[in-house]
FIDO-62948 format. One record per residue (C-alpha): residue in three letters; z, x, y. Coordinates in Angstrom, 3 decimals. Example, Ala and Ser with C-alpha at 12.3 -4.5 7.8 and 13.67 -1.06 7.14 Angstrom:
2
NODE  code         z         x         y
NODE   ala     7.800    12.300    -4.500
NODE   ser     7.140    13.670    -1.060
// end
This chain:
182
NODE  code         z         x         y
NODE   unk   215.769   137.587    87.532
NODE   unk   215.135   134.827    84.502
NODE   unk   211.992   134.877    83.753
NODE   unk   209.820   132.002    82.904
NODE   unk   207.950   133.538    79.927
NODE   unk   210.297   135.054    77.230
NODE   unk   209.946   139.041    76.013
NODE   unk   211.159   138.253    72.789
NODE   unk   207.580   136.416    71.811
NODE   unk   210.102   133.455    71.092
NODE   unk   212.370   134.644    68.322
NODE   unk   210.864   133.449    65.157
NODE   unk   211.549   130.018    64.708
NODE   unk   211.939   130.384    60.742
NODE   unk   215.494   130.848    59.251
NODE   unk   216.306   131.400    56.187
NODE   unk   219.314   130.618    54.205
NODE   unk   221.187   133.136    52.224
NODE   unk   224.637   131.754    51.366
NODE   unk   224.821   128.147    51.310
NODE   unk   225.321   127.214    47.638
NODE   unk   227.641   124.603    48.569
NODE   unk   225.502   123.141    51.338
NODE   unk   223.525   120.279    51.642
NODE   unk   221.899   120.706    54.411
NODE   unk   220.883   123.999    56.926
NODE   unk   222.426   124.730    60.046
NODE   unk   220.337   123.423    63.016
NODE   unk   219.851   125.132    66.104
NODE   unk   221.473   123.420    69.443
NODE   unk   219.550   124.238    72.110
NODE   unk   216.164   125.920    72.503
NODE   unk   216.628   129.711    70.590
NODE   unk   214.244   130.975    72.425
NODE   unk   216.788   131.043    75.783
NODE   unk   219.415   132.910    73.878
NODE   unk   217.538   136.152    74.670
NODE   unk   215.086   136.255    77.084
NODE   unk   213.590   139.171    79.612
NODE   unk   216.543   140.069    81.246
NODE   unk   218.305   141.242    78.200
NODE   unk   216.308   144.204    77.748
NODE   unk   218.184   146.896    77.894
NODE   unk   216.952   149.539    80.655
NODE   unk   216.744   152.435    79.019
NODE   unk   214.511   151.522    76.435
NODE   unk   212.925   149.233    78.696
NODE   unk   211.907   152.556    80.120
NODE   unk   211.126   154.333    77.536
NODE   unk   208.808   151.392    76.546
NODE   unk   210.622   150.992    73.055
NODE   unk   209.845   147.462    71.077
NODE   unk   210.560   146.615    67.980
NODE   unk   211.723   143.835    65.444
NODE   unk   215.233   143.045    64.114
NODE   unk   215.858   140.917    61.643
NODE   unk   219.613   139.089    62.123
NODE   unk   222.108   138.173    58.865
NODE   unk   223.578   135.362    60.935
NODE   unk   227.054   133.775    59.806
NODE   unk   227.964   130.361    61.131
NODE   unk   231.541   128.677    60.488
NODE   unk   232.245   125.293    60.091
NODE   unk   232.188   124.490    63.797
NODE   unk   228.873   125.907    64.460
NODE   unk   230.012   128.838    66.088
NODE   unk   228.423   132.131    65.270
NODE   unk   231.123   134.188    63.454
NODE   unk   229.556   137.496    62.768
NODE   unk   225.957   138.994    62.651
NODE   unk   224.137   141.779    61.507
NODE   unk   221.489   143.917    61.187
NODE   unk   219.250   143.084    57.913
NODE   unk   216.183   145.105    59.032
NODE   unk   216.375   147.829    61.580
NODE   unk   213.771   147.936    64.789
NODE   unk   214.532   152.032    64.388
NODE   unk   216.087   151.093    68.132
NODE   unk   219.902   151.379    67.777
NODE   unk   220.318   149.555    71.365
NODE   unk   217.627   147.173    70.664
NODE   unk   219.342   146.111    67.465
NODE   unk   222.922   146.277    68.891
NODE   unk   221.610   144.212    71.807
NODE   unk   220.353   141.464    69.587
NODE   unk   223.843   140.973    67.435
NODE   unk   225.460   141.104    70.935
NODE   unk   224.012   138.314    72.832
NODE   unk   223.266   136.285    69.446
NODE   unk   227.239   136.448    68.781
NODE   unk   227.480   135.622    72.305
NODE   unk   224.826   132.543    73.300
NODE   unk   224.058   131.089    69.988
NODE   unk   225.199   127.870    68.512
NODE   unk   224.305   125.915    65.996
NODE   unk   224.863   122.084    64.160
NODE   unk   226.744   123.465    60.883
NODE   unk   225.519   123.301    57.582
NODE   unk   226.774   119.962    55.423
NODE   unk   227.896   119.765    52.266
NODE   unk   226.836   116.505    49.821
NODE   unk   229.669   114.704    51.220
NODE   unk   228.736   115.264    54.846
NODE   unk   231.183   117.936    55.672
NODE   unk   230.766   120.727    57.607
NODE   unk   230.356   124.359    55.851
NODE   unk   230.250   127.402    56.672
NODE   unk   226.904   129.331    56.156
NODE   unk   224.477   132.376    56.960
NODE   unk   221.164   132.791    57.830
NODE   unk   218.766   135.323    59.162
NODE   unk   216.076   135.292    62.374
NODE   unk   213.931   137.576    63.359
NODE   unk   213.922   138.856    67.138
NODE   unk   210.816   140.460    68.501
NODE   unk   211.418   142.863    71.454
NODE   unk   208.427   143.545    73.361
NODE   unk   207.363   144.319    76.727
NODE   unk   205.150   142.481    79.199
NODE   unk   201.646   145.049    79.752
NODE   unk   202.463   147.176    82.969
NODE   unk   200.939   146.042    86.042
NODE   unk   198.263   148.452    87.155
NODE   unk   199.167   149.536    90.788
NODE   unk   197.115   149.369    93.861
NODE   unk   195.330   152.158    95.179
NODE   unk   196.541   152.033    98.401
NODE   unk   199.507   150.339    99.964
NODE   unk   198.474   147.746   101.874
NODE   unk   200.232   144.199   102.477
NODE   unk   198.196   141.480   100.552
NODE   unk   197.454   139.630   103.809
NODE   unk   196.626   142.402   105.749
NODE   unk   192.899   142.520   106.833
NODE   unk   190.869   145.200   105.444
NODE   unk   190.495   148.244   107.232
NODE   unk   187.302   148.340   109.606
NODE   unk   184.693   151.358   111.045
NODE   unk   184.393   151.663   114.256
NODE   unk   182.337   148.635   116.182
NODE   unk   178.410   148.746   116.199
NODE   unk   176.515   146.745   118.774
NODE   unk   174.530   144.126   117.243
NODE   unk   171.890   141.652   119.719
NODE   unk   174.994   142.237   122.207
NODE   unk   177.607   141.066   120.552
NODE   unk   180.285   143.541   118.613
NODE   unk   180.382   143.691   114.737
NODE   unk   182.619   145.060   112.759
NODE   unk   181.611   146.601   109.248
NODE   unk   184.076   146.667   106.328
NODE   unk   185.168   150.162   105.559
NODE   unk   186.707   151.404   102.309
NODE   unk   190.419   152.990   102.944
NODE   unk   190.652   156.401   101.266
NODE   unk   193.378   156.533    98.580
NODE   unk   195.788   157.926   100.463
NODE   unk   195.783   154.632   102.949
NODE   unk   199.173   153.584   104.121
NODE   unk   199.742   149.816   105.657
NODE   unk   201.508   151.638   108.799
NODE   unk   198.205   153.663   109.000
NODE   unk   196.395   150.410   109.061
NODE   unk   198.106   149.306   111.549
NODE   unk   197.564   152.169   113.914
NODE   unk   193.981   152.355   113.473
NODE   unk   193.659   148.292   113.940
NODE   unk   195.855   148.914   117.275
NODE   unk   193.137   152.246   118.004
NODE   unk   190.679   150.184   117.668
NODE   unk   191.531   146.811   119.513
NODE   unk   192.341   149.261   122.490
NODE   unk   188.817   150.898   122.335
NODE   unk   187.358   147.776   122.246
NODE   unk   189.824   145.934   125.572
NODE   unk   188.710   149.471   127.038
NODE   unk   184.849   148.818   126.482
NODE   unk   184.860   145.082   127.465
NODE   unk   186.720   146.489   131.050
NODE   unk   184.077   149.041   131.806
NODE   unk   182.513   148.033   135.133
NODE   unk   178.579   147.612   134.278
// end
């Protein structure tokens, strides 16, 4: 499942260059960063555990723009979110290399910062009810002769197949009534 809206609060867009004496220029992104780690990379168990944190990346980048080796500068205090970040940064990550005055391509390292955090929980329903279904109903009230139905509130407990049943109850009750010889 991709999701549309990225975990990582879109890794920080800033780099900053550490070893590139000889260069002329930074290495450039290709591609949107942003994509190389997105929801789906969180790993479960501290997905469950609700764990977030930030790791800052020492990124090296060879002369074809290839990531060559990564590592952890500043620590989340995650192990797995940390190891998951030099994983799939070594593994998705590509970048225009760094040029020297004469317009080669060098070699060169820089660090990004990754954010981990989790979407806010969902708060559940209080009952578990389809969201199409109709709400549940008391029982019918005669009103100038015709029948009206009054909105009830389902207990907590409410179930959709117990919504059902009692819909079915009361459609019957009702067929039943309207068949009553007067």
């Amino acid at each position: 499942m991709k999701s549309a809206h990225a975990i990582l609060a879109a890794p920080c867009v800033a780099f900053i260059l550490f070893a590139t004496a000889h260069a002329q220029t930074g290495p450039k992104s290709r591609g949107d960063p942003s994509t190389w780690i997105t929801t789906d990379d969180y790993p479960p168990l501290a997905a469950s555990e609700r764990r977030e944190g930030r790791v800052t990346a020492r990124i090296s980048i060879d002369a074809t723009g290839r990531v060559s080796d990564c590592g952890v500068i500043s620590s989340s205090s995650h192990a797995d979110l940390d190891n998951q970040t030099c994983f799939l940064i070594l593994r998705r990550a590509r970048f225009i290399p760094a040029q020297d005055a004469n317009g080669n391509a060098v070699p060169s390292i820089i660090a990004r910062s990754i954010r981990w955090k989790l979407p806010d929980p969902e708060p559940t329903p209080a009952y578990d009810a389809p969201a199409y279904a109709a709400p549940a109903y008391s029982a019918p009230a005669p009103h100038n002769g015709q029948t009206v139905f009054t909105p009830a509130p389902p207990p907590a407990s409410f179930s959709s197949k117990q919504m059902t049943e009692d819909m079915q109850r009361q459609a019957a009750e009702l067929l039943a009534r309207k068949q009553k010889p007067k």
